[in-house]
C-alpha positions in Angstrom: -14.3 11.7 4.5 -10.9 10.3 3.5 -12.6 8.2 0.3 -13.8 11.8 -1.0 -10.4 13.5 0.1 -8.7 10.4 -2.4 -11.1 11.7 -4.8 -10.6 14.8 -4.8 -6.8 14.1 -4.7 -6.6 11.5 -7.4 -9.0 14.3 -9.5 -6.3 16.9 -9.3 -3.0 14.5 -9.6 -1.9 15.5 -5.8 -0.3 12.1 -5.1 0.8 12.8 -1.5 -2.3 13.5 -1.1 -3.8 10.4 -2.4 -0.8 8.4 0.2 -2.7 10.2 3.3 -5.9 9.4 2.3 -5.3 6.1 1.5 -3.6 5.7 5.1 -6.3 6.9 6.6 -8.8 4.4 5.1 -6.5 1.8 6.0 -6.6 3.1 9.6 -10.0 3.1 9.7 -10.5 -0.1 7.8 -8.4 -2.0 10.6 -10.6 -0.3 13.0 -13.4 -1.9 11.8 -11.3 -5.1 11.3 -11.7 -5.3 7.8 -8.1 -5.8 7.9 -7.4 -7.2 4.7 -8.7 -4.3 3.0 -6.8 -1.9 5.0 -3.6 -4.1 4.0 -4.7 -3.1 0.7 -5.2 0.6 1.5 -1.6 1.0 3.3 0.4 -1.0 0.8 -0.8 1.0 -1.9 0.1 4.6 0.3 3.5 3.0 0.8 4.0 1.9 -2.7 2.9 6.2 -3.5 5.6 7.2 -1.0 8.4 5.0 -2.7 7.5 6.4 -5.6 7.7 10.2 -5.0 10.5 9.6 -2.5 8.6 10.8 0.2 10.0 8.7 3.4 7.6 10.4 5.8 4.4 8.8 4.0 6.1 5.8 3.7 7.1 5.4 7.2 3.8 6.4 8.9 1.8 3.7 6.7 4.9 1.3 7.2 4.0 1.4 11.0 -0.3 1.5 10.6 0.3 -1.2 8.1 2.8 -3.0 11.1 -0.5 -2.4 13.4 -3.0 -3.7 10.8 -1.3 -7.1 10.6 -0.7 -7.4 14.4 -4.2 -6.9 14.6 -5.1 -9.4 13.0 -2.6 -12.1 14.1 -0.9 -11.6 11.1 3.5 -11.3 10.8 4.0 -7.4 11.6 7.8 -8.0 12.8 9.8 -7.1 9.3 7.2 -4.4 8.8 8.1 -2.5 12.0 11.7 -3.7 11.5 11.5 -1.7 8.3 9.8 1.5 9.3 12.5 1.4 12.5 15.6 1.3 9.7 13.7 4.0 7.5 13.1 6.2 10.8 17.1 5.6 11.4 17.9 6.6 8.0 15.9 10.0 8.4 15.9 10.8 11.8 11.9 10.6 12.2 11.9 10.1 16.1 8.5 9.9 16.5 7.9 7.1 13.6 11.0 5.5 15.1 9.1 5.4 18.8 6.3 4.0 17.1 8.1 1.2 15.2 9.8 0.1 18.7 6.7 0.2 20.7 5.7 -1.8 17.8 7.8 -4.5 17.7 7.5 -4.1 21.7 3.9 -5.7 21.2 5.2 -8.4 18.7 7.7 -9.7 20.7 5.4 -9.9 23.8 2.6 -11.6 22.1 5.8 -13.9 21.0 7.0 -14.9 24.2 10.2 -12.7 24.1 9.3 -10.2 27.3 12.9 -9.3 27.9 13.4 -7.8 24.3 9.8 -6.5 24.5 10.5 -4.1 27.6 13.6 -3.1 26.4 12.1 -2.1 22.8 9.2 -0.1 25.5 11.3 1.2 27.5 13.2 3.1 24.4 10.3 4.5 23.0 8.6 5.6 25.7 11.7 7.5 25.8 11.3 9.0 22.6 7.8 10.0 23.2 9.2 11.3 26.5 11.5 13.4 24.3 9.1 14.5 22.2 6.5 15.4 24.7 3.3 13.0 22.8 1.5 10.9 25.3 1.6 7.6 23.3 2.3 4.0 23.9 0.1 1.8 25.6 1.1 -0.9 28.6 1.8 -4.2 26.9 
C-alpha cells in the first residue's frame, strides 16, 4: 500500500506525500527487520522534510528512524537527541514524548537506569497530557 501511495505521489510531484510514504515503508521494513532498508526509507523521508521545511515529517521519521536503529542494536542516541531538539524548537509534544521515551530505552539498554526513568517518567507525562496511550515499560 505505501509503495503504490510513493507512486502515485512521486507521479504527481506531491513531495510530502512521498516523505509519508516513505516513512511508512521504513516502519514496516523494521518490522520485518529488514532494518537496513528501512534506514534507507527514513533517511530519505527526512532528507524530503529538510528540504521543503516541513519539521513535522522530519521529526516523525527522525524518531522511527531512532526506533529502526535501536532495533537493530545499532546507535539511535543522537537520532532521538535530534528529534527531542527539533520537537523543542516547534513545540511538537507528542514527537517530543516519543524522542524521550526513546532515549529512555537507549539509556536502559546502556546501563544508565537513573537517566532512563527520568527520560520515562517525562514522557509518559506528555502522553498523559495529551491523552494517547503510548510508551511501553522498559
Amino acid at each position: 500500500m505505501n509503495r503504490q501511495a510513493l507512486g502515485i505521489c512521486q507521479e504527481a510531484g506531491y513531495r510530502v506525500g512521498q516523505a509519508d510514504a516513505l516513512r511508512g515503508i521504513g516502519s514496516a521494513l523494521a518490522g520485518a527487520d529488514r532494518c537496513d532498508d528501512a534506514v534507507t526509507a527514513l533517511e530519505q523521508a527526512i532528507e524530503i522534510g529538510r528540504e521543503l521545511g516541513e519539521s513535522d515529517v522530519q521529526l516523525g521519521a527522525l524518531n522511527e528512524l531512532g526506533n529502526t536503529l535501536h532495533r537493530a542494536g545499532r546507535s539511535a542516541r543522537d537520532t532521538f537527541e535530534s528529534a527531542l531538539a527539533m520537537a523543542g524548537e516547534t513545540g511538537d509534544r507528542y514527537e517530543q514524548a516519543r524522542a524521550l521515551d526513546g532515549l529512555a530505552r537507549v539509556l536502559h539498554d546502556a546501563g544508565d537506569v537513573a537517566a532512563a526513568r527520568d527520560y520515562r517518567a517525562q514522557a509518559l507525562t506528555i502522553f498523559r497530557e495529551l491523552g494517547v496511550p503510548e510508551g511501553r515499560p522498559l
